[in-house]
C-alpha positions in Angstrom: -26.7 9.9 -100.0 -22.9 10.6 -100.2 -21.0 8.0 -102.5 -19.0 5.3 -100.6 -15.8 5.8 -102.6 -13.7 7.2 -105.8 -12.9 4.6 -107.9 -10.7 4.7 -110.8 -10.5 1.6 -113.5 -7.8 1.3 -115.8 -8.4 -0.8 -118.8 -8.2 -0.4 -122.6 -11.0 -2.9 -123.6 -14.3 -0.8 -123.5 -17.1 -3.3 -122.9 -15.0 -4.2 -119.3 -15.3 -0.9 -118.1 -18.7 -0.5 -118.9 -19.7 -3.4 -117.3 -17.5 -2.5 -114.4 -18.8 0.9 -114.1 -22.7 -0.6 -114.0 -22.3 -2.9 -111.2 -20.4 0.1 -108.9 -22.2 2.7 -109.5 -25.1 0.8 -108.7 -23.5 -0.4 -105.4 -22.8 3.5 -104.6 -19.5 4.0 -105.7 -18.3 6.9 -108.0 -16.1 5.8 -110.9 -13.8 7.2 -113.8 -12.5 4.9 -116.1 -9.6 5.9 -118.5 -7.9 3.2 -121.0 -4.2 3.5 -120.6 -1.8 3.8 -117.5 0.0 7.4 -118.6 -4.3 8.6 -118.2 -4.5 7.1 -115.1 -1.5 8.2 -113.6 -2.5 12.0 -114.5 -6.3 11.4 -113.3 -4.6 9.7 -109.6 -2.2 13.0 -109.0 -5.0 15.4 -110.3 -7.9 13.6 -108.1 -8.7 11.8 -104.9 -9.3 8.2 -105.8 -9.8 5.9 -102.8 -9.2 2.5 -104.7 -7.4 1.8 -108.3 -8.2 -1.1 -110.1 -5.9 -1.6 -113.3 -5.2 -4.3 -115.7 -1.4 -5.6 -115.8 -1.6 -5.5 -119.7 -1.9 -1.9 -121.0 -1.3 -0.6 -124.5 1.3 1.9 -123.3 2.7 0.6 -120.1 2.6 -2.2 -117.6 0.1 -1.8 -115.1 2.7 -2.3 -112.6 3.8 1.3 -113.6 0.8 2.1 -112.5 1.0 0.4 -108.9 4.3 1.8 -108.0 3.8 5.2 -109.2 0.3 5.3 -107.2 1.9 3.9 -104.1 4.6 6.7 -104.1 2.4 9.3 -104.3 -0.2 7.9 -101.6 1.0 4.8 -99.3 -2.3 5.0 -98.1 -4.5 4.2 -101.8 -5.3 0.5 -102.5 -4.8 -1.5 -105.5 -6.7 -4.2 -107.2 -5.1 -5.7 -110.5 -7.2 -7.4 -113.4 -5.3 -10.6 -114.9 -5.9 -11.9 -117.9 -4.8 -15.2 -119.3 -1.0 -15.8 -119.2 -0.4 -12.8 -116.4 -0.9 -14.8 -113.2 2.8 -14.7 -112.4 2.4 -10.4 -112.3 0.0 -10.5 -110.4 1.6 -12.1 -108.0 4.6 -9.7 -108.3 1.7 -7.1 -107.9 0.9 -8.5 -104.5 4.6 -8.1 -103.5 4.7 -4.7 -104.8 1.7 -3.7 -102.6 -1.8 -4.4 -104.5 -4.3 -5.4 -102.0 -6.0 -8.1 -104.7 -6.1 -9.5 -108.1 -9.6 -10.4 -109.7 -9.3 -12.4 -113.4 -10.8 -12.2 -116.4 -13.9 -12.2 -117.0 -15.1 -10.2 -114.6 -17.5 -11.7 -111.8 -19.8 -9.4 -110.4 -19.9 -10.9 -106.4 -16.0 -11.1 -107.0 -15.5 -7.5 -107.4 -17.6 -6.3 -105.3 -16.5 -8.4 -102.6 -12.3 -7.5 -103.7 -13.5 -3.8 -103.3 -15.9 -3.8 -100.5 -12.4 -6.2 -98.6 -10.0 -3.4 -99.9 -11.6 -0.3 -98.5 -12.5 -1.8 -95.5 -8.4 -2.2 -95.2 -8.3 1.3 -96.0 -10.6 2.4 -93.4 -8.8 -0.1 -90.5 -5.1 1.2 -91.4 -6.0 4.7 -91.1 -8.3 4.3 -88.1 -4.8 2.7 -86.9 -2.8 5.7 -87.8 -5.3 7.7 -85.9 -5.2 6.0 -82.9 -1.3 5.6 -83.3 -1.0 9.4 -83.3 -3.4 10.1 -80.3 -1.8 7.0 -78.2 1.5 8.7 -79.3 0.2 12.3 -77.8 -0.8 11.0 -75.0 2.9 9.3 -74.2 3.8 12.5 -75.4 1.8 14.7 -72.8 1.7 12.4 -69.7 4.2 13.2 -68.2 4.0 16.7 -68.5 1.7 16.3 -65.5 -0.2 19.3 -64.2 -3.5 21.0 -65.3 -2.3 24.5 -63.7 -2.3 27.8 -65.9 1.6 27.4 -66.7 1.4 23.8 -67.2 -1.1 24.1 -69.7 0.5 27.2 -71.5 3.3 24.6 -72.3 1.8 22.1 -73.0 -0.2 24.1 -75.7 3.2 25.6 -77.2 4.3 21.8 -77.3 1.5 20.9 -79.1 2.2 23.8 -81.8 6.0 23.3 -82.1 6.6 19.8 -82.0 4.7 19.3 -85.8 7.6 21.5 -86.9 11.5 21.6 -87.2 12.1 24.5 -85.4 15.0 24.4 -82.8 14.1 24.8 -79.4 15.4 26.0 -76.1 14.3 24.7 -72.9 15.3 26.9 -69.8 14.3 26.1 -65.9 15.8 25.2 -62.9 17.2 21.7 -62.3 14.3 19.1 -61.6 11.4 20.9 -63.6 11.1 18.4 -66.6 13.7 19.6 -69.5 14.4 16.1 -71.0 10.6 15.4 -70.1 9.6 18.0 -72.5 12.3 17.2 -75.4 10.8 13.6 -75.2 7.3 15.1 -76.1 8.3 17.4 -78.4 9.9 14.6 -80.6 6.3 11.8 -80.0 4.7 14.4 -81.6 6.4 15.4 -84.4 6.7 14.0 -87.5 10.1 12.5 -86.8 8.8 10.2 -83.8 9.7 6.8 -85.7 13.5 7.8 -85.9 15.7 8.2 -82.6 15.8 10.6 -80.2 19.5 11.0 -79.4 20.6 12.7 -76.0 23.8 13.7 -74.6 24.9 16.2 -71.4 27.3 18.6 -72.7 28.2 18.6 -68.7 28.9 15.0 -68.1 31.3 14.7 -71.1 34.8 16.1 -70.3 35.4 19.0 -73.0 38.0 16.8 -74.9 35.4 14.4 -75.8 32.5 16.5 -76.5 33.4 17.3 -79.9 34.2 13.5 -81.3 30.8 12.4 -78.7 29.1 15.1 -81.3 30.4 14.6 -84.5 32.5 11.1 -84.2 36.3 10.4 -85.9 37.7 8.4 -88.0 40.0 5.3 -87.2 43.5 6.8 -85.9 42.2 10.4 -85.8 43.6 10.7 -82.3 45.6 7.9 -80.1 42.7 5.3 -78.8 40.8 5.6 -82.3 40.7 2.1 -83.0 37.4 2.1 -85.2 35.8 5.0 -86.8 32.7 5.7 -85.0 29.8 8.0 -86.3 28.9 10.6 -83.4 25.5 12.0 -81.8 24.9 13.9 -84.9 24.9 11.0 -87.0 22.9 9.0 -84.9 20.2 11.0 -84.3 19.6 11.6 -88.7 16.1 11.6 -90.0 15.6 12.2 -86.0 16.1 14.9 -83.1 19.3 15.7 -80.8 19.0 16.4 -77.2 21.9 18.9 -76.2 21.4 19.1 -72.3 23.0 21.9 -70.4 24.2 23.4 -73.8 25.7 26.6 -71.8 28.4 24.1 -70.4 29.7 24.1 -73.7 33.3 25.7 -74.5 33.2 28.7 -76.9 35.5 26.3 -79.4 33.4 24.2 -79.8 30.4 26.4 -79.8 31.9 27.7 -82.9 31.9 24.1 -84.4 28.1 23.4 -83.3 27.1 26.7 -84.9 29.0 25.9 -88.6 26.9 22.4 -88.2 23.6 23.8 -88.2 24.2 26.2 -90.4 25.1 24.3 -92.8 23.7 20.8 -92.5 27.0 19.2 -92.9 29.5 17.9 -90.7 32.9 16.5 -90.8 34.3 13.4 -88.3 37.1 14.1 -86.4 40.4 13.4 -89.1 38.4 13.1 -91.8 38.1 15.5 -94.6 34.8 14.8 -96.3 31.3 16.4 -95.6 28.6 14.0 -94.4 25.1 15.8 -95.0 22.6 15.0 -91.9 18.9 16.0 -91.5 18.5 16.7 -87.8 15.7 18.6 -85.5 17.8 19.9 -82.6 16.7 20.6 -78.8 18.7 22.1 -76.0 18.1 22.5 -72.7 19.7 24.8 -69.7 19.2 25.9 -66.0 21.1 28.9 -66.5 20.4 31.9 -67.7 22.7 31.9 -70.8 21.4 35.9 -72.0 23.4 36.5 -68.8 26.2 33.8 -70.4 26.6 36.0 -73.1 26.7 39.4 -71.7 29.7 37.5 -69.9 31.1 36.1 -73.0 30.8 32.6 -72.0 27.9 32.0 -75.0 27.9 32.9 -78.6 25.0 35.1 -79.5 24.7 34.2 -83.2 24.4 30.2 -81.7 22.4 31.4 -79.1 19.8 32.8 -81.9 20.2 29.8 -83.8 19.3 27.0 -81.1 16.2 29.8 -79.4 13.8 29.9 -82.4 11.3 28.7 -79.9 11.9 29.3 -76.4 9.7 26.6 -73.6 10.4 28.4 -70.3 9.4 25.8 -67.3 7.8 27.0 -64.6 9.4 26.0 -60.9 7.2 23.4 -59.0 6.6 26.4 -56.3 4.6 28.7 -59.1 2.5 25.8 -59.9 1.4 24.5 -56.4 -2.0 23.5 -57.3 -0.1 20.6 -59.6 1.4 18.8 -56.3 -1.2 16.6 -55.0 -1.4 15.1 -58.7 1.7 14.8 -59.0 2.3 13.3 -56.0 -0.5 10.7 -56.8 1.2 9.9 -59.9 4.5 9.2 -58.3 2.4 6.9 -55.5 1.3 4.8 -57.4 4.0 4.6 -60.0 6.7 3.4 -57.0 3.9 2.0 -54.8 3.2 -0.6 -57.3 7.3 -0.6 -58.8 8.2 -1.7 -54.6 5.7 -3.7 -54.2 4.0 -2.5 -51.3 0.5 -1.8 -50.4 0.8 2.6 -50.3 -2.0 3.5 -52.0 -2.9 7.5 -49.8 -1.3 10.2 -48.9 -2.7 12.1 -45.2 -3.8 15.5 -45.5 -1.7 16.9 -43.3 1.5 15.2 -45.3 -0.4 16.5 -48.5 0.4 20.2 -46.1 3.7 19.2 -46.2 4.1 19.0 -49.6 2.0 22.0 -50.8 4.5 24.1 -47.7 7.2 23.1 -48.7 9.3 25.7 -51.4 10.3 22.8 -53.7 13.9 23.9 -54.7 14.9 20.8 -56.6 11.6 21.3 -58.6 9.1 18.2 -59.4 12.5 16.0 -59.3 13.2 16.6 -55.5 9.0 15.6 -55.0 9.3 12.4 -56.9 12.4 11.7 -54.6 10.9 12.8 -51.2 8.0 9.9 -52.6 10.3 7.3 -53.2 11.4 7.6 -49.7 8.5 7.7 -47.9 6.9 4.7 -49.8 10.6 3.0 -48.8 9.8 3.5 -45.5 6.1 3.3 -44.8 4.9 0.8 -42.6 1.0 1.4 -43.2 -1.2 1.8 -46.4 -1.2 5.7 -46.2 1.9 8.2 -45.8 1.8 10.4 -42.4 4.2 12.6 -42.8 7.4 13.0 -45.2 11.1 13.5 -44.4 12.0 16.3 -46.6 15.5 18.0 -46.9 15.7 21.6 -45.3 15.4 24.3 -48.1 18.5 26.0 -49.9 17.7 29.0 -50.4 20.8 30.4 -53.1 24.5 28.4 -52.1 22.8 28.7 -48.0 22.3 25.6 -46.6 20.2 24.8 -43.2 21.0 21.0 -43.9 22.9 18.6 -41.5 26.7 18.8 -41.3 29.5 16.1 -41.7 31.7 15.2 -39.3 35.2 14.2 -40.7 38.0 12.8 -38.7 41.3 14.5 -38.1 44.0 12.4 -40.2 41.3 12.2 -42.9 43.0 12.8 -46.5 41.8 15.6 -48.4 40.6 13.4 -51.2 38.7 11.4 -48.6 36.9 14.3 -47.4 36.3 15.6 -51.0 34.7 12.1 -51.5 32.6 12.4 -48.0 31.5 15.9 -48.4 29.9 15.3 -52.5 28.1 12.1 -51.6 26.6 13.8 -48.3 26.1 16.9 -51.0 24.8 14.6 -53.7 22.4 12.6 -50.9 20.7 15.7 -49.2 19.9 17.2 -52.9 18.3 14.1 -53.5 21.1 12.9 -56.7 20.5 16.0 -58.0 23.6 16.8 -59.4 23.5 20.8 -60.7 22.0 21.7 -57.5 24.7 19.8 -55.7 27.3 21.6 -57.9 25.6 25.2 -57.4 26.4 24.2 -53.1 29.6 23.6 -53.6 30.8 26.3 -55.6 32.1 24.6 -58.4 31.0 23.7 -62.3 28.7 20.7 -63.2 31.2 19.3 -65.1 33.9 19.0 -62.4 31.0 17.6 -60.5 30.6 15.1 -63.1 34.2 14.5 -63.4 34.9 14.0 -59.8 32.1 12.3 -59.0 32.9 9.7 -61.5 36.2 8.9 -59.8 34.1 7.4 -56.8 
């Protein structure tokens, strides 16, 4: 029969351990005793103990030496203390520190076993939580990476390798196929999940905030800097830093990006000292930025230093087969967020939805569900209301009537919110109609 656990007893007085050692190896437990703390401190790195139990008063150190060292090296270990007369108030001290129990001198035999038998039963429950902590934490990671087709699974396999690293990685796909999604899985399942996950669009932010947005300022660094204030960077230590649409990015401050990672340091806007950060980045574009740099609108050495990975996502119309589960997920995610009694989806709407091209990717389907559920009058969808296709900057959408007399800043106003409604909010592929930049989208967009 296998033994139950390793056990390792540190006392100087001889007749204790023996004793000790009779009544757990008898119970099935496999023990080394050794008389001073500097022995058992050696024997716990060397070896695999389980459980430690130690007396507080030791001929060459305190036995709390022994607890603190043996919870920095495992977390996970337990620790019973002996106490003898006159060390009561340690071992309460011990209890703060971490030890499961204290058991006093003499030693009762139903006492110990019952200390030992309550402290590895601890053991056992906080690591079955871990376990499930992690798994519950993949799953949060993976669900929403919906889809069981051949691509979808493909990425979610190279997730599942990467994200237990702290490689940078660079997500590219159209608008709408899950970027952020992904950078959110990546980070539950790595080793950095209990610290932030800090995001920012390089797209949204006008260029002459970007910079303190990324690395912060100091107080009176620029006129309005009232307070210092720590950027992205800073935020995100110990963590991992979303950089969306990263090929938005001016060269400048490319360059500035690139000296960060390199070397691991920073420097706030008007300050002059170097503040050290431990950060996993993440970016994310729609564009092809090889093609950014053949233009010279990229840097190639940053370009190689953000793609040590690359996570290409696939468009929702080269994974068909994933729509009718998506669409079920998004059913009865809004069915039950509205309140209203949708709980199907016809087959010849489900038609619909495996016809339809899909150009604002799994984004554009959650939206076309939204509305249907808005709108239904029954307990199962007959047919959806989906936007004509664009195929490239060509649009067989409706048109907008504007009023002679109308000022141009009117009709500016009209044309992106009728631009912005038919792409469903979907703001690159409203930019991409229009013909300019996501960031003057952003930036005029913002004025309404």
């Amino acid at each position: 029969m296998p033994h139950k656990a390793d056990i390792l007893l540190v006392d100087d007085e001889e007749a204790l351990c023996v004793a000790a050692e009779k009544i757990l190896l008898k119970e099935g437990y496999r023990v080394t005793s050794v008389h001073t703390a500097d022995e058992g401190l050696a024997h716990f790195e060397r070896g695999s103990a389980n459980l430690i139990i130690t007396d507080l008063a030791l001929p060459d150190q305190d036995g709390l030496v022994v607890l603190r060292r043996a919870k920095q090296l495992r977390p996970a270990v337990e620790v019973i203390v002996i106490t003898g007369h006159g060390t009561v108030e340690k071992a309460v001290e011990a209890m703060r520190l971490g030890a499961y129990d204290f058991i006093e001198k003499p030693l009762d035999r139903s006492a110990l076993l019952k200390a030992v038998a309550k402290a590895l039963e601890r053991q056992r429950l906080t690591a079955e939580n871990l376990r499930l902590r992690d798994a519950l934490q993949q799953v949060r990671g993976e669900e929403a990476l919906i889809g069981n087709s051949a691509p979808m699974l493909a990425v979610k396999k190279l997730i599942r390798q990467i994200a237990p690293t702290d490689v940078s990685v660079l997500i590219q796909g159209e608008s709408g196929t899950g970027k952020e999604i992904v950078a959110d899985a990546i980070h539950l399942l790595s080793p950095r999940r209990d610290k932030s996950i800090v995001k920012i669009s390089c797209a949204a932010i006008p260029e002459t905030l970007l910079e303190s947005e990324l690395f912060g300022y100091e107080r009176g660094a620029f006129t309005g800097a009232a307070n210092t204030k720590p950027g992205k960077f800073e935020l995100a230590d110990g963590g991992t830093l979303f950089l969306d649409e990263i090929a938005e990015m001016s060269p400048q401050l490319q360059a500035k990006l690139l000296r960060v990672l390199q070397d691991g340091r920073l420097q706030r806007l008007g300050s002059t000292r170097d503040i050290q950060i431990d950060v996993r980045v993440i970016s994310a574009s729609n564009v092809d930025i090889v093609q950014a740099i053949a233009e010279k609108k990229f840097r190639e050495d940053l370009y190689y230093r953000l793609n040590v990975v690359h996570v290409n996502l696939p468009a929702l119309r080269e994974r068909r087969d994933d729509i009718p589960l998506l669409a079920n997920h998004f059913l009865q995610k809004y069915a039950t967020r509205m309140h209203k009694n949708v709980h199907a989806i016809a087959p010849a709407a489900l038609d619909q939805l495996l016809a339809h091209p899909w150009p604002g990717n799994v984004r554009e389907l959650e939206n076309a569900i939204q509305r249907a559920i808005a709108v239904a009058t029954d307990d199962t969808i007959a047919s959806f209301i989906l936007c004509a296709p664009l195929p490239g900057i060509q649009s067989s959408g409706p048109g907008i009537a504007v009023p002679v007399g109308t000022t141009l800043a009117k009709a500016e106003e009209r044309l992106i919110a009728e631009t912005l409604a038919l792409c469903g909010g979907d703001k690159e592929k409203a930019a991409k109609m229009l013909g300019v930049s996501s960031r003057t989208l952003y930036r005029r967009s913002a004025k309404r």
